[in-house]
NUSEBA-815357 format. One record per residue: x, y, z negated of N, C-alpha, C in turn; residue in three letters. Coordinates in steps of 0.2 Angstrom, whole numbers, padded with zeros to 4 digits, always signed. Layout:
// residues N
XYZXYZXYZALA...
This chain:
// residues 363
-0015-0051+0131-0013-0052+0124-0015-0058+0122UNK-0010-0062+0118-0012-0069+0118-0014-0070+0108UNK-0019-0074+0108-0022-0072+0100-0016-0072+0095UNK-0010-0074+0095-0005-0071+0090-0002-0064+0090UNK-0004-0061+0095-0002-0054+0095-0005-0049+0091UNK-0013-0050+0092-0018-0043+0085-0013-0048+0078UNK-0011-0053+0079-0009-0052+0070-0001-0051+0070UNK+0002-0052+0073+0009-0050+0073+0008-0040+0073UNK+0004-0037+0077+0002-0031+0075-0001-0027+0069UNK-0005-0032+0068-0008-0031+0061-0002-0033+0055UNK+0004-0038+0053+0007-0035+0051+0014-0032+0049UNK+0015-0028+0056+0020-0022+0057+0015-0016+0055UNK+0009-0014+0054+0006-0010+0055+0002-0009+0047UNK+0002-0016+0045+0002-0017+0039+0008-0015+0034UNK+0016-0017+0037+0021-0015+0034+0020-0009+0033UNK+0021-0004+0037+0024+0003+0037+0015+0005+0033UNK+0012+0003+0033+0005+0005+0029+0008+0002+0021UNK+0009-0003+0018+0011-0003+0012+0018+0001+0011UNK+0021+0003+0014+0027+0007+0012+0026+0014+0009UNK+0020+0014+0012+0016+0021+0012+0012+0024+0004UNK+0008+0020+0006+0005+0017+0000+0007+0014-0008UNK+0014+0011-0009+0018+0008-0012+0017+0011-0017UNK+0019+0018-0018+0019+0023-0023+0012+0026-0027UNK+0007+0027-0023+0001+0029-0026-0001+0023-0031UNK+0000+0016-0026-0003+0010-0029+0002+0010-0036UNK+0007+0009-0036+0009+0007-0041+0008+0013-0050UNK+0008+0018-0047+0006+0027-0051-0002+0023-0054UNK-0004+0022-0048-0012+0020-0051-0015+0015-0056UNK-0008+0011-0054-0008+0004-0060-0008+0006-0065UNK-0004+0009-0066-0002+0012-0074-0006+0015-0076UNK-0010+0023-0074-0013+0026-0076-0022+0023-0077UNK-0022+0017-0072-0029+0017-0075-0029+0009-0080UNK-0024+0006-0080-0023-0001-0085-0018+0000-0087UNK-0014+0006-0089-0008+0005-0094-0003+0001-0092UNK-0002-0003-0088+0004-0006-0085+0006-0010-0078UNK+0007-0013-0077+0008-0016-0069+0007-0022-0069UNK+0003-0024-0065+0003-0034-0064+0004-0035-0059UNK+0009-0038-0058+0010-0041-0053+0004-0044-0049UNK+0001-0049-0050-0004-0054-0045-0010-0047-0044UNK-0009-0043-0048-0013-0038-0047-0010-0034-0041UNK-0005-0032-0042-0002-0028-0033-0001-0033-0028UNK+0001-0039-0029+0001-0043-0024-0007-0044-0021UNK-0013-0044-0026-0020-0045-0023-0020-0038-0019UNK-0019-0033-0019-0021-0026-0018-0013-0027-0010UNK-0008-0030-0010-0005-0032-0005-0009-0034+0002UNK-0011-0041-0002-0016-0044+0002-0022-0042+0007UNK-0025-0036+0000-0030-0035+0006-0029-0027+0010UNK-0024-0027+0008-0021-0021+0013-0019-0026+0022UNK-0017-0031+0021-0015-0033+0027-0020-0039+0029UNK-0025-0040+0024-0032-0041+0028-0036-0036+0030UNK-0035-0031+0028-0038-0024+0031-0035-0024+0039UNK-0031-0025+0040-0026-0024+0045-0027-0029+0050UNK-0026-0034+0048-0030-0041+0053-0038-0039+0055UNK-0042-0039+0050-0046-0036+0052-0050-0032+0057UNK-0045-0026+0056-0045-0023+0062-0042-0024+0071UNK-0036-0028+0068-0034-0033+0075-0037-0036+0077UNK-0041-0040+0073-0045-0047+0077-0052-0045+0081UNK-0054-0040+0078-0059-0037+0079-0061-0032+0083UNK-0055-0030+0086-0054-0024+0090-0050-0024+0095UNK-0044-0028+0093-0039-0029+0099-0039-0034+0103UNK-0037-0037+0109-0034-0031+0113-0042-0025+0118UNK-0036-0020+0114-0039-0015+0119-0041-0015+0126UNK-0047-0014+0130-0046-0015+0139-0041-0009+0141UNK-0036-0011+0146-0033-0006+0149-0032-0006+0156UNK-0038-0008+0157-0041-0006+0165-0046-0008+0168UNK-0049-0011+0172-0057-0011+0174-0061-0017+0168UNK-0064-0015+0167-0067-0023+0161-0074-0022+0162UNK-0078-0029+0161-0087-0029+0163-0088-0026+0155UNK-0095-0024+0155-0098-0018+0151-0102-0026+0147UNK-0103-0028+0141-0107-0034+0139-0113-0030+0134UNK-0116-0035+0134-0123-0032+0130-0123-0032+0123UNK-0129-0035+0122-0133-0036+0114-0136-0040+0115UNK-0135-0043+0107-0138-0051+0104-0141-0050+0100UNK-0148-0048+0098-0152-0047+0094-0153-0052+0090UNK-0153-0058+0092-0154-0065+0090-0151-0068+0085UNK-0151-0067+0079-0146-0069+0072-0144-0078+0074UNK-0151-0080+0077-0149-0089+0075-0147-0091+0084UNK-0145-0085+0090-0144-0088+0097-0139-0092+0095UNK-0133-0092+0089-0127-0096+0091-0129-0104+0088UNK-0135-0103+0083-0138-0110+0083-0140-0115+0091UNK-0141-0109+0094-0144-0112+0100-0139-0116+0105UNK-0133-0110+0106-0129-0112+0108-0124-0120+0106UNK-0126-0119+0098-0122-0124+0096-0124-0129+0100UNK-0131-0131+0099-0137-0137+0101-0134-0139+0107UNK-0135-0133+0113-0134-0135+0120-0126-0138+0121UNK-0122-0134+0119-0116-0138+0119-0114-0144+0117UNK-0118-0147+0111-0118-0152+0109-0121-0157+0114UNK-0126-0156+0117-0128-0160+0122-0127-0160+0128UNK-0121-0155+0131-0121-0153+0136-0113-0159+0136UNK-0107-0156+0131-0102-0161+0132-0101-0166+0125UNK-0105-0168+0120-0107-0170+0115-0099-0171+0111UNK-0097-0176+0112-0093-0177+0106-0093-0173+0098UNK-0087-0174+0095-0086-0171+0087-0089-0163+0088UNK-0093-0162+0082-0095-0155+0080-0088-0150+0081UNK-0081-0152+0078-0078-0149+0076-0075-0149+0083UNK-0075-0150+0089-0074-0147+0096-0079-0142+0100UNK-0083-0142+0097-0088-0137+0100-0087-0130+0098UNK-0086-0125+0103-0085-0121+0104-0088-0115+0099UNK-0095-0116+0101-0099-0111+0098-0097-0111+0090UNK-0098-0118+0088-0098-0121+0080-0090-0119+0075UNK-0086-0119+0082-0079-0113+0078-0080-0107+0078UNK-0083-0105+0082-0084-0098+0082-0090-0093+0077UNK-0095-0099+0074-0096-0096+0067-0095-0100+0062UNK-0090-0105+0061-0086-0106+0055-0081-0100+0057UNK-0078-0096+0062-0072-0092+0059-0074-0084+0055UNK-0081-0085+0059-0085-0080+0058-0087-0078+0051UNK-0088-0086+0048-0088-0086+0039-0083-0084+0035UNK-0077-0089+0041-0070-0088+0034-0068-0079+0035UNK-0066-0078+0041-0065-0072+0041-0067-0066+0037UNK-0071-0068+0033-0074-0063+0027-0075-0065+0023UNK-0072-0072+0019-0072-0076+0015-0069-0073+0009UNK-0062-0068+0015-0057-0064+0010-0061-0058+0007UNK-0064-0056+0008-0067-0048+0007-0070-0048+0002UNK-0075-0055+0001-0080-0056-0004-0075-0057-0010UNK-0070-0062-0010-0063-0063-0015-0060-0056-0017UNK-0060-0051-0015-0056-0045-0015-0059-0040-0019UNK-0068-0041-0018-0072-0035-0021-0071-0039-0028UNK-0072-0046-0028-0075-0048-0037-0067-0047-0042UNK-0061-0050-0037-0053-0051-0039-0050-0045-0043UNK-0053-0039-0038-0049-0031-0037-0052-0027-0039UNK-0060-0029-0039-0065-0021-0039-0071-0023-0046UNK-0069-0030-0049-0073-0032-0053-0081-0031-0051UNK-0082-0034-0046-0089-0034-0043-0091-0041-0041UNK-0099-0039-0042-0102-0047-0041-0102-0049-0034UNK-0108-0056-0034-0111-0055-0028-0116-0051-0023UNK-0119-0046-0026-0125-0041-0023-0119-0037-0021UNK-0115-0035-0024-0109-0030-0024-0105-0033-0014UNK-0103-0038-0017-0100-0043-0011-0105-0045-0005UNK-0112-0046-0006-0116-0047+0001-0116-0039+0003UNK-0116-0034-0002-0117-0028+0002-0110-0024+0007UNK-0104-0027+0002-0099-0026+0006-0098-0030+0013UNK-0099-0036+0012-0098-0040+0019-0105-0038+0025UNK-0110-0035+0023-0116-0034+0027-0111-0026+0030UNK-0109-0021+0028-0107-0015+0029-0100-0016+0032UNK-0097-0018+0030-0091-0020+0036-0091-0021+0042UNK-0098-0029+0042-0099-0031+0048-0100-0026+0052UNK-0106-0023+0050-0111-0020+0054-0107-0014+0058UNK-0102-0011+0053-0097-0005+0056-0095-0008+0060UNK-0089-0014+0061-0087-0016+0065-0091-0018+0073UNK-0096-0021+0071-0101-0023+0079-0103-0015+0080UNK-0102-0008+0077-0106-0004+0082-0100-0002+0083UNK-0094-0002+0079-0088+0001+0084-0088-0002+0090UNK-0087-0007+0090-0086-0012+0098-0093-0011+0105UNK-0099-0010+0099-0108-0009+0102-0105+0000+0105UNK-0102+0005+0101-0099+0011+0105-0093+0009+0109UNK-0094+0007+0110-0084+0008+0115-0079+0011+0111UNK-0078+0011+0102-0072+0013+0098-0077+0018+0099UNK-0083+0021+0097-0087+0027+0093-0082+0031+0101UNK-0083+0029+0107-0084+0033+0113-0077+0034+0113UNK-0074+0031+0114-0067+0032+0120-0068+0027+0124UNK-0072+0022+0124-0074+0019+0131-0078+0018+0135UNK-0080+0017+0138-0088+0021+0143-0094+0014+0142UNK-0092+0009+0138-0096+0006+0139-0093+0002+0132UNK-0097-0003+0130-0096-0010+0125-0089-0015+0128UNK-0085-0012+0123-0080-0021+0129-0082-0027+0127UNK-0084-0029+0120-0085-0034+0117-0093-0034+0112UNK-0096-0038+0112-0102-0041+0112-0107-0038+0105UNK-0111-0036+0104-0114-0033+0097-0119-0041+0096UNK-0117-0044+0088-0120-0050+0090-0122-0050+0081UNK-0129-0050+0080-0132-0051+0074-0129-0057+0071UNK-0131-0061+0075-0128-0068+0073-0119-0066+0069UNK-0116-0062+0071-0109-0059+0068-0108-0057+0061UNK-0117-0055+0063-0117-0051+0055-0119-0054+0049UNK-0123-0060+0050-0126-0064+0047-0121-0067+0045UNK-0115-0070+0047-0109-0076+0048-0108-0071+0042UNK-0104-0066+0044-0100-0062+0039-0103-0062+0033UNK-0109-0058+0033-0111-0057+0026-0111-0063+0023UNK-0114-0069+0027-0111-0078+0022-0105-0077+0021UNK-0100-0076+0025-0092-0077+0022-0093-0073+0016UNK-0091-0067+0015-0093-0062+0009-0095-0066+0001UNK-0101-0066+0002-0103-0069-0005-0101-0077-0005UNK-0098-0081-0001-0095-0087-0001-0087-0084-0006UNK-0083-0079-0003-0079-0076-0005-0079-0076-0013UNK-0086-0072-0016-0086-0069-0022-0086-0076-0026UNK-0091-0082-0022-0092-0087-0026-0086-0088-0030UNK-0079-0090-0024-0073-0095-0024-0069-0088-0029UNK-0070-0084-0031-0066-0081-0033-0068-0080-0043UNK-0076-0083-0044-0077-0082-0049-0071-0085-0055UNK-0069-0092-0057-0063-0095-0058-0056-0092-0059UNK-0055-0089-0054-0049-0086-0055-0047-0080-0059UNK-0057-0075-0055-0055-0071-0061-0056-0069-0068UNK-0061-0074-0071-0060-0076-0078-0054-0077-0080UNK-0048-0082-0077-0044-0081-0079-0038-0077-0080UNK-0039-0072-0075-0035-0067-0074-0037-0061-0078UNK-0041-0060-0082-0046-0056-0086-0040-0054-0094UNK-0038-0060-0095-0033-0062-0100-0026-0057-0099UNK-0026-0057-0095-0019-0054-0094-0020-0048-0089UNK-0018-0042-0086-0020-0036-0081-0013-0034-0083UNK-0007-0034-0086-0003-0029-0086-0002-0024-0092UNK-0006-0023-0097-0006-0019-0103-0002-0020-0107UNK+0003-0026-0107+0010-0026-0111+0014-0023-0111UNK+0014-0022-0104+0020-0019-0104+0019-0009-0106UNK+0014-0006-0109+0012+0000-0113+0012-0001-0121UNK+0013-0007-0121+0011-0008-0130+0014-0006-0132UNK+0023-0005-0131+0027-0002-0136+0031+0005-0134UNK+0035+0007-0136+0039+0014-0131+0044+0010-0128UNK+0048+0003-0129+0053+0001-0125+0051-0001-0118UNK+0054+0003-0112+0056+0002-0105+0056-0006-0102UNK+0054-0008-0100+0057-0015-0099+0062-0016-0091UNK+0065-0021-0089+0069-0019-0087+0062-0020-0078UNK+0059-0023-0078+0054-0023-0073+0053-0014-0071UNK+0050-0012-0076+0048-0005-0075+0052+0000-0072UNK+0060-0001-0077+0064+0003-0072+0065+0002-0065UNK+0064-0004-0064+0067-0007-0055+0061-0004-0050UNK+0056-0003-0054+0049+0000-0051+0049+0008-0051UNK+0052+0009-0055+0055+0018-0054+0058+0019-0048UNK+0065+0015-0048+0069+0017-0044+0067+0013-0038UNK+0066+0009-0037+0060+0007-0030+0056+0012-0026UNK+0054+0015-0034+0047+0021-0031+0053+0026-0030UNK+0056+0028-0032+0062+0034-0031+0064+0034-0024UNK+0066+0028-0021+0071+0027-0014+0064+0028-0012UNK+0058+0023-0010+0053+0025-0005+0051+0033-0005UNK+0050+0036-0008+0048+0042-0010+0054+0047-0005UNK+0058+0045-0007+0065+0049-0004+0063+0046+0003UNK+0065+0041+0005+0063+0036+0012+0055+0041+0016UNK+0052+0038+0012+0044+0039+0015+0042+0046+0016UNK+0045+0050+0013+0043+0055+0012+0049+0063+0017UNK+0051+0059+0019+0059+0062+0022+0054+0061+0031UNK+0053+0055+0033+0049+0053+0041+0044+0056+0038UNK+0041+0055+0036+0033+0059+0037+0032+0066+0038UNK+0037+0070+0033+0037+0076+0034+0041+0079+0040UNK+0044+0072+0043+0050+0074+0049+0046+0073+0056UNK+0040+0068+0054+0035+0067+0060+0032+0074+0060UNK+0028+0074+0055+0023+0081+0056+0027+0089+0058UNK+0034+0087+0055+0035+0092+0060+0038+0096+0068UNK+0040+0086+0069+0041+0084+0076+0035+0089+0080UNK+0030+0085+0076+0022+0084+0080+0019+0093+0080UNK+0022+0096+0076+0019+0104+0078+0024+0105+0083UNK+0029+0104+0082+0035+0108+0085+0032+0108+0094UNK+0030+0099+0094+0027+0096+0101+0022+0100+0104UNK+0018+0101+0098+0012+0105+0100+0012+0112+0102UNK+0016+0116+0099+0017+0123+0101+0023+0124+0107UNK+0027+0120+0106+0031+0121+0111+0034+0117+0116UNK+0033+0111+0115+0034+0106+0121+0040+0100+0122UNK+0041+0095+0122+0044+0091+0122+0051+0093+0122UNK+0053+0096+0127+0061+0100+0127+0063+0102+0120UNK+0058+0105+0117+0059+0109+0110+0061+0103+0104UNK+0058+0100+0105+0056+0094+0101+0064+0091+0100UNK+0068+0088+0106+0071+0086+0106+0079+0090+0105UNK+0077+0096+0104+0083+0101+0102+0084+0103+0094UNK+0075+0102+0092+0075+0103+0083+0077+0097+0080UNK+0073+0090+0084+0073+0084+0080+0079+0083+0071UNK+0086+0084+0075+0092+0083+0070+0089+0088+0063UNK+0092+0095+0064+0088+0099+0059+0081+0097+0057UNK+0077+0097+0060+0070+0096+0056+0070+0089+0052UNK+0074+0086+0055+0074+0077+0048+0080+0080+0042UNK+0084+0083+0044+0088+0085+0038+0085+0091+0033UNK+0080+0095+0036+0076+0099+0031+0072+0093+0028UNK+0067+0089+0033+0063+0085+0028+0067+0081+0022UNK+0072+0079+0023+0075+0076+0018+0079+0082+0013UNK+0080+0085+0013+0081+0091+0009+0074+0094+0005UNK+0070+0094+0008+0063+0097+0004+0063+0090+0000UNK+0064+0083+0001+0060+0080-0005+0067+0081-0008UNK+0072+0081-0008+0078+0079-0013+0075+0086-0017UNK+0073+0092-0014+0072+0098-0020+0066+0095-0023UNK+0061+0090-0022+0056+0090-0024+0058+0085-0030UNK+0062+0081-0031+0064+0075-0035+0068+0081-0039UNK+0070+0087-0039+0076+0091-0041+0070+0096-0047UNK+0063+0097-0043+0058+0101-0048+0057+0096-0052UNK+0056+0092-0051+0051+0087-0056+0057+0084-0062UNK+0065+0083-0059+0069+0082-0067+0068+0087-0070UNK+0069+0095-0067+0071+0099-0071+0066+0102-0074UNK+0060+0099-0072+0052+0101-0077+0054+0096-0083UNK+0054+0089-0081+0053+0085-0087+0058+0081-0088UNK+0063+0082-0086+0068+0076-0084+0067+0070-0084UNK+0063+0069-0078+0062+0064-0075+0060+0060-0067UNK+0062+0058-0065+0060+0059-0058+0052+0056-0055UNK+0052+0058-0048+0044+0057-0048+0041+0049-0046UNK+0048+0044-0048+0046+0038-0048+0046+0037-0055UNK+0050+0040-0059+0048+0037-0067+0041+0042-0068UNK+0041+0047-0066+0032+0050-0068+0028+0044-0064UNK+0027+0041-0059+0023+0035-0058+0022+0030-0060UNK+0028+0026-0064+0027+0021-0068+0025+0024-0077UNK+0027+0032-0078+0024+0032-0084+0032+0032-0090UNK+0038+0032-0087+0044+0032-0089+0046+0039-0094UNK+0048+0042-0101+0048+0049-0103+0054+0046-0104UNK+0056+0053-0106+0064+0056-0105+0065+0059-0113UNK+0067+0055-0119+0070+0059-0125+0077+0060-0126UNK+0077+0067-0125+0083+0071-0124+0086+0073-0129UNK+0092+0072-0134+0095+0073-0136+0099+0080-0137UNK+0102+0083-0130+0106+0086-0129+0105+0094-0125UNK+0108+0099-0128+0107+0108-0127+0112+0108-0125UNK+0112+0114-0120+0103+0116-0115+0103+0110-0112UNK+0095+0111-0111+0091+0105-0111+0092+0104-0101UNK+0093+0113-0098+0093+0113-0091+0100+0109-0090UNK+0105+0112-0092+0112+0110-0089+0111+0101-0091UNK+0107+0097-0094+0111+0092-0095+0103+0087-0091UNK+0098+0090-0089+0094+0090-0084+0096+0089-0077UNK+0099+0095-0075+0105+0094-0067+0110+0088-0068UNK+0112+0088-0076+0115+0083-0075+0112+0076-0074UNK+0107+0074-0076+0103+0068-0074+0100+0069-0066UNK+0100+0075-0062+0098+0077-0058+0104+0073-0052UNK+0109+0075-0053+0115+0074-0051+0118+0068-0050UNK+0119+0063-0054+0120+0056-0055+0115+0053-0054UNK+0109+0054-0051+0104+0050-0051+0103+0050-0044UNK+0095+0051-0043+0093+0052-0036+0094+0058-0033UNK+0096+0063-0034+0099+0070-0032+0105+0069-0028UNK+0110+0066-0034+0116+0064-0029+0116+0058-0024UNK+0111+0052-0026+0113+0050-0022+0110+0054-0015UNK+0103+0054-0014+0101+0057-0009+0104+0063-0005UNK+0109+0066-0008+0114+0071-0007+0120+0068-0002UNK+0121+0063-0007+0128+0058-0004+0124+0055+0004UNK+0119+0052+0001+0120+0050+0011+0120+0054+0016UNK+0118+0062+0014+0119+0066+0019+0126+0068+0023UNK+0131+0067+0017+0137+0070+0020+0141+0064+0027UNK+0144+0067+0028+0148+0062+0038+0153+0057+0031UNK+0152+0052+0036+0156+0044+0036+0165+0046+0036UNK+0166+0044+0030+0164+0037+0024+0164+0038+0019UNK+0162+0046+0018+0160+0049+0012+0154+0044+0009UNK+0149+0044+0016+0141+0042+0013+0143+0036+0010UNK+0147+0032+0012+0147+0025+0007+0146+0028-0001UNK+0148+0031-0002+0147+0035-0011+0141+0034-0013UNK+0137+0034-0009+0130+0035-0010+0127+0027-0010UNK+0129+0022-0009+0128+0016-0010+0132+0012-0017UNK+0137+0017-0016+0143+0015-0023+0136+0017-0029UNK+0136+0024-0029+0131+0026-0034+0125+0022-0035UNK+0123+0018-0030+0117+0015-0031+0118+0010-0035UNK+0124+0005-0032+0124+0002-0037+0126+0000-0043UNK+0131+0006-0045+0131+0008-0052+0125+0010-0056UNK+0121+0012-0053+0115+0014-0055+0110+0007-0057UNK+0112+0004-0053+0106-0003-0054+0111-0008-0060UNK+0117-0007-0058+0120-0011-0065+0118-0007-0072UNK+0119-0001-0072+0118+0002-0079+0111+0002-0080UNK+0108+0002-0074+0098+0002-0077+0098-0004-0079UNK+0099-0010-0080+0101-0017-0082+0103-0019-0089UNK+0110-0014-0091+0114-0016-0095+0115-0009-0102UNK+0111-0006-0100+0112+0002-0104+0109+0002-0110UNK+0107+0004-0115+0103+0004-0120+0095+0005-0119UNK+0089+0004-0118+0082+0003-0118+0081+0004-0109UNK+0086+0002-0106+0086+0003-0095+0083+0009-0094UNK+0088+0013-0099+0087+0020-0097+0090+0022-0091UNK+0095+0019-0087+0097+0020-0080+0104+0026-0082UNK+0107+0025-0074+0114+0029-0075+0114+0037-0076UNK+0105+0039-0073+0106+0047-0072+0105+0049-0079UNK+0099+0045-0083+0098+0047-0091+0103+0045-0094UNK+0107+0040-0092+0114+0038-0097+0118+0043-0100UNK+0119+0047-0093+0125+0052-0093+0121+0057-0093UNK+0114+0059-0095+0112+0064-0099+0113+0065-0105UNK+0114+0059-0109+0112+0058-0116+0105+0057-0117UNK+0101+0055-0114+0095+0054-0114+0092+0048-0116UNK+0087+0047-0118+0084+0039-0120+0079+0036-0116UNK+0077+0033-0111+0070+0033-0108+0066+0028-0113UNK+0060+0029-0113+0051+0029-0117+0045+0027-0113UNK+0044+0023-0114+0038+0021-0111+0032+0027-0114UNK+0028+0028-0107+0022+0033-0112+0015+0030-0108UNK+0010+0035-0113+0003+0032-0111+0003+0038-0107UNK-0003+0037-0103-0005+0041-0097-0006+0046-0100UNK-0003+0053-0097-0004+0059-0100+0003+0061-0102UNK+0006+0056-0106+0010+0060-0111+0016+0062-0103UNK+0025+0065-0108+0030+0064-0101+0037+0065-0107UNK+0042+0070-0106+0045+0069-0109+0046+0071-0116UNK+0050+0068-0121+0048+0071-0126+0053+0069-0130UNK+0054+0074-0136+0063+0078-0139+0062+0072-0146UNK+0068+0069-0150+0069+0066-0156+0062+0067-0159UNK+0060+0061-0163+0057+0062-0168+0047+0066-0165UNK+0047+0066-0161+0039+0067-0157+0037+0060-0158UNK+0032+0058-0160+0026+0055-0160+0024+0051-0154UNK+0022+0045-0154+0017+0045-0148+0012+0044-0147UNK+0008+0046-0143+0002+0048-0142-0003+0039-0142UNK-0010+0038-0146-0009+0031-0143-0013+0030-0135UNK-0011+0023-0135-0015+0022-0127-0020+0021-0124UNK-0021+0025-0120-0029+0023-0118-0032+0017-0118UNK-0038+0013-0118-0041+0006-0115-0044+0007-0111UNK
């Protein structure tokens, strides 16, 4: 494996990990700062896929067949030593010698993490040396166990001197980030909760959450039940339910998007971004299915049916994204045709009839 490889891994492994994630993170935003910031999901992207690097660089490649057993460096300053004799052994520029990159990478490397705590987690530097010192150290004893005993020996080196580099990166990290997050203190996202109007941002983050949910939530439950099926009954089995078991998965969330309008009228990516439903129109159920129905319901409905039906389901979509654009507060096509108004709300509240109050927002 050639050193582009743990990162070409780490960010396919990173995709399908924010995909995952996509919906809780963004539910989160809302609920604990009242709105969504962007350079604040982008920061929280980041270190999603430095978590991920991380774990490639520092663990991959894996041995997959005979490999020497390597020891212990107790020695925090050997790589100073190292430096020295390399230096006098083939002398030229600092910046060729070996050892000397390998604890400059050792610094940057965790340069990010210290950036992350003060950025993300509003933490100092004691905050930041104790995360960069606890990271390291997990990661040298995973390598010091062979991966916590899946392999009989150490493949890769347990080196104080690692730990020491890293905890510098860390708090170098927290320093470089003081700057930034003063000025980013000013702004988190809370505009967009200040009023009841929807902004057209919000809606495309419902329905963003809506499709993954539908997406993410259709494999997952179609893996897990690949994975019992494998395990009680065997590969043959597996591959006779496969078709049926991803068409229930995808049927159990479209009912799950079907409970949630018909509690609140709203789907479970407008409860994530904080999106209420004031309904005008009796009964309240009948005109619920009907937002059920022109929304996510139908469309998720529509890709099921055989070709060239399912093209419908694309048509709806994007008649859906035009009228979330162009509709009265981007109340979207399935509240349109409800008669429904959508509401921005504070955390807590959900849907609510003419003339209700609202509640004010938390700080």
């Amino acid at each position: 494996m050639d050193r582009l490889m743990p990162g070409v891994i780490a960010v396919l492994v990173g995709a399908v990990a924010l995909t995952v994630v996509f919906v809780p993170l963004v539910a989160l935003s809302y609920r604990r700062r009242g709105g969504f910031s962007v350079a604040r999901m982008l920061g929280w992207i980041a270190l999603l896929f430095y978590v991920m690097g991380l774990w490639a660089y520092t663990l991959l490649p894996l041995p997959d067949g005979a490999y020497d057993c390597v020891g212990v460096e107790l020695d925090p300053f050997a790589v100073v030593t190292d430096i020295a004799r390399l230096q006098a052994e083939e002398g030229g520029s600092l910046l060729r010698n070996a050892a000397f990159q390998q604890l400059v990478l050792n610094i940057v490397l965790f340069v990010p993490l210290g950036f992350f705590v003060r950025a993300l987690f509003d933490r100092g530097i004691l905050v930041a040396t104790a995360a960069g010192a606890l990271v390291s150290l997990a990661i040298e004893f995973t390598q010091l166990t062979g991966v916590w005993g899946v392999f009989p020996c150490a493949y890769r080196l347990f080196d104080t001197g690692d730990l020491v580099a890293n905890t510098i990166g860390a708090v170098l990290g927290s320093l470089a980030a003081l700057a930034l997050v003063r000025r980013g203190r000013v702004s988190d996202g809370r505009q967009d909760a200040a009023s009841d109007a929807v902004s057209a941002g919000r809606r495309l983050l419902a329905m963003t959450a809506d499709l993954v949910v539908l997406g993410v939530g259709s494999v997952v439950l179609s893996v897990l039940a690949n994975a019992a099926v494998l395990l009680l009954a065997g590969r043959e089995a597996v591959l006779e339910v496969a078709d049926p078991v991803s068409l229930a998965a995808t049927l159990l969330v479209i009912a799950a998007q079907a409970v949630s309008v018909l509690a609140g009228g709203v789907t479970l990516g407008e409860r994530a971004v904080l999106i209420g439903a004031v309904e005008r129109r009796r009964p309240r159920l009948l005109w619920r299915l009907v937002r059920f129905a022109v929304g996510i319901g139908g469309y998720g409905l529509l890709q099921l049916v055989p070709e060239p039906w399912n093209l419908l389901a694309s048509a709806l979509a994007v008649a859906s994204l035009v009228v979330a654009f162009t509709s009265r507060g981007n109340r979207g096509l399935g509240q349109a045709a409800a008669g429904m108004d959508a509401i921005a709300c504070a955390p807590g509240q959900g849907a609510r009839t003419p003339g209700q109050r609202r509640a004010p927002a938390r700080s």
